[in-house]
N, C-alpha and C positions, 0 to 999 in steps of 0.2 A: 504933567504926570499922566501915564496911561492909565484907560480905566481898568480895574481889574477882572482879570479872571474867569469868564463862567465858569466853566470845571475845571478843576485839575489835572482829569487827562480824559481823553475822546478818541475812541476806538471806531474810527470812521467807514465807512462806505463798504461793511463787511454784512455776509447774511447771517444773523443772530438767531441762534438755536437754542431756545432760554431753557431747556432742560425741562420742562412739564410734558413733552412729547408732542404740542403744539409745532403747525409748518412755518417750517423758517421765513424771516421777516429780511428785506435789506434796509436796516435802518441803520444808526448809531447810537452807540453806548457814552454817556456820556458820565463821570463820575467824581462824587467832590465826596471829601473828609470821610475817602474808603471805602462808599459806599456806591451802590448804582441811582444817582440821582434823574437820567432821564432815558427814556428808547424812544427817542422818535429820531425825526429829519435833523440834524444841528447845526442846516449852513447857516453859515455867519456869525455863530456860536463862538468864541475861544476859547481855548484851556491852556495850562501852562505845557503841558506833554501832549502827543498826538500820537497814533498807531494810525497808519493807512491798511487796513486791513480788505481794499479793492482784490473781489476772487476767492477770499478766504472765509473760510466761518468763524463766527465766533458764540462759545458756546461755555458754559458755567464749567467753572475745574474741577477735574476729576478728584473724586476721595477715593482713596484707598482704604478700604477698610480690615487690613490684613498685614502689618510689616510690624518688623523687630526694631524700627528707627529710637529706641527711646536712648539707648547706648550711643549711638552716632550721632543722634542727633544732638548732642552734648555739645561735640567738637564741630561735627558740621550741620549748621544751624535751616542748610537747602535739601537734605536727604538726597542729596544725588546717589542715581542718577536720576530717583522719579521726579523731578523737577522739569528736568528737559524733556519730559513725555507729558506734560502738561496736569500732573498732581498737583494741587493746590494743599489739600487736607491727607495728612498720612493719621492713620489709628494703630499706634504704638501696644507695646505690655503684651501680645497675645498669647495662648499658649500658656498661662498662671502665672510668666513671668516676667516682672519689668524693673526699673531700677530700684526705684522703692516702693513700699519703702523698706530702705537697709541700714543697719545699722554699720556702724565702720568695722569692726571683727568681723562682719560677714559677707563684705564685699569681694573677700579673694574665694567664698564659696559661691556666690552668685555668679560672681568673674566665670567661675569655673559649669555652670550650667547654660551660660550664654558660648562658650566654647565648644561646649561638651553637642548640645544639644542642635543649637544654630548655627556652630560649624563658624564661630567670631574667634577671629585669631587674639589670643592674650597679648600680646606688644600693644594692639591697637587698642583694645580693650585699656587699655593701662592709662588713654588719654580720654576715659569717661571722669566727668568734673563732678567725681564723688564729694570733694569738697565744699561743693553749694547746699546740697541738701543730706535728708537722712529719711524725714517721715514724706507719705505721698504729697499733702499738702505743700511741705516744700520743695519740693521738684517744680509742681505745676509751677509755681511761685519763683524757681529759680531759671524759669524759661521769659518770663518778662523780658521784652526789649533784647532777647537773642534769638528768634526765629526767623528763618526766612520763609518755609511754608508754615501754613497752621498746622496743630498738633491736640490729636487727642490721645488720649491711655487708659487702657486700664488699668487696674490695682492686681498683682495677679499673686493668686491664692500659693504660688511656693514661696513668695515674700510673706503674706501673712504667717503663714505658717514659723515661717525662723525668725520673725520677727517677737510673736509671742512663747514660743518651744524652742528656739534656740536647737542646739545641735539634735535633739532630740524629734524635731520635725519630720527628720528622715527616717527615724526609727520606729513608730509608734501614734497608733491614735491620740486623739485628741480627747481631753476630762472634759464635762460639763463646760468647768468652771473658763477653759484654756479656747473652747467655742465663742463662750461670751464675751472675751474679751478680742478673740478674731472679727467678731460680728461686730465690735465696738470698734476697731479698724476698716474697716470696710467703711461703714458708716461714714464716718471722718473721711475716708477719701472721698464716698460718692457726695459729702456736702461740698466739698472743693473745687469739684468737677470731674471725676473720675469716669469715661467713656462707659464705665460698669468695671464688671468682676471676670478674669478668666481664668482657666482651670485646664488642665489635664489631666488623662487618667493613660494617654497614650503609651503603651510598651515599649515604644522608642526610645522613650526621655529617661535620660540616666544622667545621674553629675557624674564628675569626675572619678569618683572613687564606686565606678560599676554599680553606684544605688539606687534606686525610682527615688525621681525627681519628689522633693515633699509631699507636692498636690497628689502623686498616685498613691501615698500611704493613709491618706486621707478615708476614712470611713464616707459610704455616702449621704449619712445624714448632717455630717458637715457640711459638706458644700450645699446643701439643700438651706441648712440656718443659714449660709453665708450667702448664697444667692435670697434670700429674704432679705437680708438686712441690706443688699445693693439697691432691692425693688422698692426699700422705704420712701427713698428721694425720687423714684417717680419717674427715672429717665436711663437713658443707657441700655445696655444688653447684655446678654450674661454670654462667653465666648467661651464654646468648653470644647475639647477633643474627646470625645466616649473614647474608650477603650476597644471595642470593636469597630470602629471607625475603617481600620486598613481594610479588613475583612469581610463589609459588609453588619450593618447593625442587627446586632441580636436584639432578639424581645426584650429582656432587661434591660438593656442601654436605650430603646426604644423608651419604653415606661419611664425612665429613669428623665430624660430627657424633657417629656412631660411635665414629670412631677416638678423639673427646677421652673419649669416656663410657670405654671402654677403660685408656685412660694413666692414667687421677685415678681411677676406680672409683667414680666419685659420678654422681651427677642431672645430666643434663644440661638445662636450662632456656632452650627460646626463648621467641619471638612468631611469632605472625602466622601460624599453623593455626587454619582453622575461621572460617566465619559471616563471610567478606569476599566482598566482589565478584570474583565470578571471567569476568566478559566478557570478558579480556582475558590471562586467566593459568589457560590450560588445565591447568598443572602444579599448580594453586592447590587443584584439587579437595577436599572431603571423603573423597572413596573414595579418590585416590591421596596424601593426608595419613594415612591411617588404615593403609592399606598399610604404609606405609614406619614409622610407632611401633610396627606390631607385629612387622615384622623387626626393628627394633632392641631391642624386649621380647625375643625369640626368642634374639637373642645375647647375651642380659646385659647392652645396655647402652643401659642407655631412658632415653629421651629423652619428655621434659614441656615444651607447650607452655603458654603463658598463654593467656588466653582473654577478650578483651574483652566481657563478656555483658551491658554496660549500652552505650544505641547514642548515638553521639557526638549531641549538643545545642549546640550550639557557635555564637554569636555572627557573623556575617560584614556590615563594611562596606567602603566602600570608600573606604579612607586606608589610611594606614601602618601602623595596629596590625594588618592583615590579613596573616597570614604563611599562609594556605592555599592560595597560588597558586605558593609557588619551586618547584615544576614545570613552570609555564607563565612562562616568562621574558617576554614581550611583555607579561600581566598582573602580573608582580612589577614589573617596570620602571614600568607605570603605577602602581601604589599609592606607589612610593618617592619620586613625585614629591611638589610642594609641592600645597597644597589649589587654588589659583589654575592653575597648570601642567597638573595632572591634569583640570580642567573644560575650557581650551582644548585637549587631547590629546581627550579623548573627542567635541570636535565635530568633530575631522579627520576627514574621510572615509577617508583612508590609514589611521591608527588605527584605526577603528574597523575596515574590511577585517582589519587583521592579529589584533583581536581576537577576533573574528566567532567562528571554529572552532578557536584554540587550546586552549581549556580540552578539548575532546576530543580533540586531540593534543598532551596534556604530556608529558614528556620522559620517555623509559624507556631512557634508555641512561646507567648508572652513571655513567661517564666525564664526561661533561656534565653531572654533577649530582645533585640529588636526585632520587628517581625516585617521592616518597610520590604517589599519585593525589590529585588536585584534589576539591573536593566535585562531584558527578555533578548535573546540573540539577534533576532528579526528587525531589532530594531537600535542596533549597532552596526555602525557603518567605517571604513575606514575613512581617516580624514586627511591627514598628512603623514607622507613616508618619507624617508632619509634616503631612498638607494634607487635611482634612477630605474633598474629592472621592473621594482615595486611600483610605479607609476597608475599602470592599467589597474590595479586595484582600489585605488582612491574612487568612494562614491557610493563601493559595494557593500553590499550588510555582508556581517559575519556567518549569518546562517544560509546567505546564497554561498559563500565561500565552501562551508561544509559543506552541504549537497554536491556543492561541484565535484572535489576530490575524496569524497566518501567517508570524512573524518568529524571526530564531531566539533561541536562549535566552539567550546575553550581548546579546545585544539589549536584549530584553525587561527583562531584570535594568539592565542601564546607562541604557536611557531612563527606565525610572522615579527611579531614584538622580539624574540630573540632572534631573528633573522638582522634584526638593526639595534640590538643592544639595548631589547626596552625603550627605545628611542618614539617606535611609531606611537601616534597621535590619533585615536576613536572616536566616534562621536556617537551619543546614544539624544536619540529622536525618536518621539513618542507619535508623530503624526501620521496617520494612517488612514484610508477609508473607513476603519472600525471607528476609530478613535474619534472621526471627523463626525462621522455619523452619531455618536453616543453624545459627542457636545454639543453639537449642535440641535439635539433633541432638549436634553438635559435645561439647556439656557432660556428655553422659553418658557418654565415653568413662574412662576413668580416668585415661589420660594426661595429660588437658587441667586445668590449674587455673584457676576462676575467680579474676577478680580485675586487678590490672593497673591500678589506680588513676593511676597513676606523680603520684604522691603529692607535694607540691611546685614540680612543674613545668609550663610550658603556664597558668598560673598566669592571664597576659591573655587567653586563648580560653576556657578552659574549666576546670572543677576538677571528677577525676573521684571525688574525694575521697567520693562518697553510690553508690558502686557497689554497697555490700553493704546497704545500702536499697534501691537498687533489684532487686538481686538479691531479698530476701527477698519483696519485693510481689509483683513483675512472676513472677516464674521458680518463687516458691516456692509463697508463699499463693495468687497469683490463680490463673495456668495451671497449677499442679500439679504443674510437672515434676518435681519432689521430692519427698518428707514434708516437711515442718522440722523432722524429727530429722537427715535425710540431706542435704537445703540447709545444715543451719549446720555437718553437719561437712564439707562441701566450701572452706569458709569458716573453718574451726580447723584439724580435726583432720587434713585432709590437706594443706592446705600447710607445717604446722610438719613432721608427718612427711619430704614431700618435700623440708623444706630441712635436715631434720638436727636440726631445735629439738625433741628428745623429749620437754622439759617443759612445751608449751603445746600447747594447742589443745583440752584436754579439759580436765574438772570431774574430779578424783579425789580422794579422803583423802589428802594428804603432799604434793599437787600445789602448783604454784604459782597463785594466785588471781587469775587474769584472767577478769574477767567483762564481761557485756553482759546490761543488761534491761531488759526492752523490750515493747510492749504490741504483740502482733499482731496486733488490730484497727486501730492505726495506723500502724504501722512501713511506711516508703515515704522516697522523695524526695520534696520539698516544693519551693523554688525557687534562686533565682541571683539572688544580687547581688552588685552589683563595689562594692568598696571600696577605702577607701585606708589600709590600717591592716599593709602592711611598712614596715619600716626606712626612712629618707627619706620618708613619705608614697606610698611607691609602690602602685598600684593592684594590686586580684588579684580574680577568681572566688571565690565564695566557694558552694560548694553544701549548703545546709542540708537537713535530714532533719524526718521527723517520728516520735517513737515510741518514742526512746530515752530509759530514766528514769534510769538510771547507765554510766556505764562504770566499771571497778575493774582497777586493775592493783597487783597483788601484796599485794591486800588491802584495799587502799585506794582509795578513789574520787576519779578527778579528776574526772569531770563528773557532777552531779546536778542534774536537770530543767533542763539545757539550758545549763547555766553552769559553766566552770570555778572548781574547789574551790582549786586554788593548792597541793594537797600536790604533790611529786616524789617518790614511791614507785617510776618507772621504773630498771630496768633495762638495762644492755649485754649481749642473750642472744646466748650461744656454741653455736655447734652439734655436740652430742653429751655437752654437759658439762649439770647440774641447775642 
């Protein structure tokens, strides 16, 4: 009989980049019962699996700390596609919303703010396995022995809310008494392992029937009790979107922001600091963003923004599947029309007038709506045409088009679309010198995490699922802004840190074994294809990578050269616990 075993798998003759920022080592990874049992030399060593990892690094897997996987990940247990971009850890619930906990009457209203909001089409929603669980507790519980990446969540504040008020959530603050027992929810989830508490007050978020989502009827000394009673257990982060968030943080949402870092003694975690258009959102600044994290570092109670560092790419026609206009109501009303409807609408001359210059005046008053800005002309290009003549214009932005022949931008963009029947194919790209220069300040800060994938959702426009591909190309290898000892652990070791997860994001002896390797000669984004492979046949983005030769979570590898392995080695991580 042979002798057995030293490890059970050995990631050999790669240079390891254990995520503390330390210079890569060429040693082996060698790993038994999940964990990182040794880094040194291991010839002669056996294991029952082997990666030859000659050329390539290997370096701890990336968390995510920013996607909507808690829905998907129900049915598909690897969140692809962040899988094949070398995610280990996805942090689910953001935004206040997550599966539970729900009760069964309230799932086709939940159903209906994961659509509404994250842009998840209902058919495939339909194959989330509401029938495992109800309260958060059983959720975490009913992910046992079904994951293929680890998984954390938060509890997020528009479940509590209809969970203890019932329809009335949406209507109406909360009693005393209707706190305390939200706070006694909370509670129960963060003893569970609840990643923490999130919340929005964003003017975006509407359910279905045009109302602010629970979480923004919320007074804000609720969420101030509820972020308390998340900070009891000592771990996690409180994940909130202020309400002035798009526009640049006002001083209220500022203090406010504070005060919850204060109540819970945990991280506070927004969006929407750094590297956006500020033409319009003087408070929007870099300097007066940077200002206002280091008074709140100053008082103990800092506050972490995300940080979009991969620039939107994103699909634009002109039909119904275009949701980048509920800003501009005169262009939402035309997309919602029928195909037929929508061609006689654009040859009215009244039409076309009310069209003309709304997209530079979309709607920035909460009240009225969503206030997300429209894609900006300059930064819409065509992408594919139907009509052979059209050719030379593939490449071109819409607002060179206008200058050229004197007309202005929805113009230009609308007569060529009726030129081919609605047909032509847009493409809105946010990268720019400005753009480049604003991120690339913005991500040195410490505060700022990259990342923000939102992982699951927005699924028909875009999948930001290859952002730490693009990260590593764009940000790390090409432009420099990093080493890639200090790029990968902006990407491990400090968002597990700032969300409380102590045992990932690095490579250590006794550690848990989440890996990514990967050749950085080709590690990059590669392309986008839409497919129809959710639940029902439904369509989704799918953004592929190049470069990635494993991912390994907890020892074990679900994807090797480009294919799922089918083991579930995933984990439910708890923050603060091993």
């Amino acid at each position: 009989m042979s002798a057995p075993a030293d490890f059970d798998l050995i990631v050999r003759h790669g240079q390891v980049v254990d995520g503390y920022g330390l210079p890569r080592r060429r040693i082996d990874v060698g790993i038994r019962d999940g964990r990182v049992a040794r880094l040194a030399h291991l010839d002669g060593a056996r294991a029952t699996d082997e990666i030859d990892a000659t050329g390539l690094i290997v370096a701890p897997g990336i968390v995510d700390a920013h996607t909507h996987y808690d829905p998907q990940i129900t049915f598909d247990p690897y969140a692809t596609v962040s899988c094949f971009h070398g995610v280990t850890t996805v942090v689910a619930g953001n935004c206040g919303f997550s599966v539970a906990p729900c009760r069964p009457q309230d799932r086709p209203f939940l159903s209906g703010i994961f659509a509404r909001v994250e842009n998840m089409d209902p058919v495939a929603l339909s194959a989330v396995t509401w029938e495992q669980f109800e309260t958060f507790p059983e959720f975490l519980e009913s992910r046992r022995g079904r994951l293929g990446v680890n998984l954390a969540c938060y509890v997020g504040h528009s479940n509590v809310r209809r969970w203890v008020m019932g329809p009335d959530a949406s209507n109406r603050a909360a009693t005393p008494e209707e706190i305390v027992a939200m706070q006694a929810i909370v509670e129960e989830a963060a003893a569970a392992g609840a990643a923490g508490l999130s919340s929005s007050a964003a003017p975006s978020h509407f359910d279905l029937e045009d109302r602010p989502v629970p979480s923004r009827v919320a007074a804000r000394d609720e969420l101030v009790a509820l972020a308390e009673a998340a900070g009891r257990c000592g771990g996690g982060s409180i994940a909130f979107l202020p309400a002035s968030a798009i526009g640049g943080l006002d001083a209220e949402d500022e203090r406010y922001l504070m005060r919850l870092a204060a109540a819970s003694g945990l991280p506070v975690i927004i969006q929407g600091l750094g590297g956006r258009n500020k033409v319009d959102a003087p408070t929007a600044t870099w300097d007066a963003a940077q200002a206002f994290l280091d008074r709140a570092t100053e008082a103990g109670t800092p506050v972490y923004s995300m940080l979009i560092a991969r620039p939107f790419d994103r699909p634009i026609v002109v039909d119904e599947s275009n949701f980048h206009y509920l800003a501009v109501p005169a262009w939402d009303h035309l997309l919602k029309l029928s195909h037929a409807d929508r061609i006689r609408a654009l040859h009215d001359p009244s039409t076309r007038a009310e069209l003309r210059d709304a997209v530079e005046h979309y709607n920035r008053d909460p009240s009225q709506g969503t206030t997300v800005p429209p894609p900006l002309w300059n930064a819409v290009f065509v992408d594919e045409v139907t009509k052979p003549e059209h050719q030379p214009l593939q490449g071109r932005s819409i607002q060179e088009l206008a200058d050229e022949h004197g007309v202005a931008p929805a113009d230009a963009l609308l007569d060529l679309a009726l030129a081919e029947d609605l047909a032509t194919r847009f493409r809105w790209r946010t990268e720019s010198p400005e753009w480049t220069a604003a991120v690339g300040e913005a991500q040195r800060d410490p505060r700022m995490l990259v990342g923000t994938s939102d992982g699951g959702a927005h699924l028909a426009r875009d999948d930001g699922a290859d952002w730490s591909s693009y990260f590593l190309r764009c940000w790390v290898l090409d432009r420099q802004v990093w080493t890639l000892e200090d790029g990968i652990r902006q990407m491990t070791q400090v968002p597990a840190a700032a969300l409380g997860l102590t045992d990932r994001g690095v490579l250590r002896p006794g550690g848990w074994a989440d890996l990514m390797v990967f050749d950085p000669e080709t590690i990059g984004p590669w392309r986008k294809e839409f497919v129809h492979d959710l639940p029902g046949g439904v369509g989704r983005f799918k953004a592929w990578g190049r470069g990635v030769a494993a991912t390994i979570v907890n020892g074990t590898p679900i994807v090797r050269d480009g294919a799922l392995t089918g083991a579930l080695p995933g984990q439910v991580v708890r923050p603060g616990r091993p």
